[in-house]
C-alpha positions as CSV (number, residue, x, y, z in Angstrom):
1,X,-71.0,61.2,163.3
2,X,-73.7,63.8,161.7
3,X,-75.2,64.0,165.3
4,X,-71.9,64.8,166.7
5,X,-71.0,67.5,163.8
6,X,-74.7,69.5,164.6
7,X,-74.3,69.1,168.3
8,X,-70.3,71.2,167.6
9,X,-71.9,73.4,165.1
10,X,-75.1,74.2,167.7
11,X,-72.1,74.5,170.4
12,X,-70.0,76.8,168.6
13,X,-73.7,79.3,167.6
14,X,-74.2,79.5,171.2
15,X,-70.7,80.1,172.3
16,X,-70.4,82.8,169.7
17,X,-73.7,84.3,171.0
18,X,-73.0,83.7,175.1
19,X,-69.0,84.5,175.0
20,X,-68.6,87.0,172.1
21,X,-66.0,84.5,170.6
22,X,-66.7,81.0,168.9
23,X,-64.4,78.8,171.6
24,X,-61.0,77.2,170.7
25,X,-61.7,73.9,169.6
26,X,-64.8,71.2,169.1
27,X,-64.1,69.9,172.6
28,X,-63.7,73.1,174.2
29,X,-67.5,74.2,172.2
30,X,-69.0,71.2,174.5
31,X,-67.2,72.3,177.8
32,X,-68.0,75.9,177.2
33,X,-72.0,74.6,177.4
34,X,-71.2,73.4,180.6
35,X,-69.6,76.8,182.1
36,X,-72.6,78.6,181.1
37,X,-74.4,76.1,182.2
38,X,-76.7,74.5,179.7
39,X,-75.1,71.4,179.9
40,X,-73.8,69.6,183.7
41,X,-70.3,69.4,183.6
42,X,-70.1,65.6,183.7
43,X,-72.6,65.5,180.3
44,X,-70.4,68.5,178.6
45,X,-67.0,66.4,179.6
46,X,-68.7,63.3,178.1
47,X,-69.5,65.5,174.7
48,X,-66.2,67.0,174.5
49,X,-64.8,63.5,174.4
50,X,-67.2,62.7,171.6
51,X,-66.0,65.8,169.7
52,X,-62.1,64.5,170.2
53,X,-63.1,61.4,168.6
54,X,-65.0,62.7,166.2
55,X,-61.5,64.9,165.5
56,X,-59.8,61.5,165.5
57,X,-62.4,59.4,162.9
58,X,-62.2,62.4,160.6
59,X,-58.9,63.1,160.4
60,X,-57.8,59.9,160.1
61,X,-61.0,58.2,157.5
62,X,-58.9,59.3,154.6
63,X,-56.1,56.8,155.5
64,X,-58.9,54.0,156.1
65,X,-60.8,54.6,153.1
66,X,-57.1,54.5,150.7
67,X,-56.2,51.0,151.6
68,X,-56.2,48.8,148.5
69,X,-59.0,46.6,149.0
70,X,-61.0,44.9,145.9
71,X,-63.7,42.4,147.0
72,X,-64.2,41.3,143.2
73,X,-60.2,40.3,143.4
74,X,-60.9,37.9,146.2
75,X,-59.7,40.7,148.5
76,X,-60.9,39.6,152.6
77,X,-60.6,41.5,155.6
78,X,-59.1,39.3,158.1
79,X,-57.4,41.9,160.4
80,X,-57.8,45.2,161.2
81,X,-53.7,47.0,161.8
């Protein structure tokens, strides 16, 4: 996940610098590499979809990380909801 954060955050620099603007969203950073054509448009696609799930594991860890769990208890993980 740190690779995907400094691939956004190197995204968004050169957006900024390229477009005037830092783009709209992670996703549209990667996609905006491929319009100016540093990246091919099927490799900038393939990043923007790593920066939605990136979106989606971060937003969402807090829930993951909250779950009662106590391993000393004699808590197992069977199933994963």
């Amino acid at each position: 996940m740190k690779m995907t954060e400094a691939a956004i955050d190197i995204a968004e620099e050169i957006g900024k610098h390229e477009q005037g603007h830092p783009p709209a969203s992670n996703p549209a950073s990667m996609r905006q590499l491929g319009e100016i054509g540093i990246l091919s448009g099927s490799l900038a696609e393939e990043m923007a979809q790593g920066a939605r799930f990136r979106n989606v594991l971060s937003h969402t860890y807090g829930n993951i990380i909250t779950l009662p769990f106590d391993p000393a208890a004699g808590d197992t993980v069977t199933a994963v909801p």
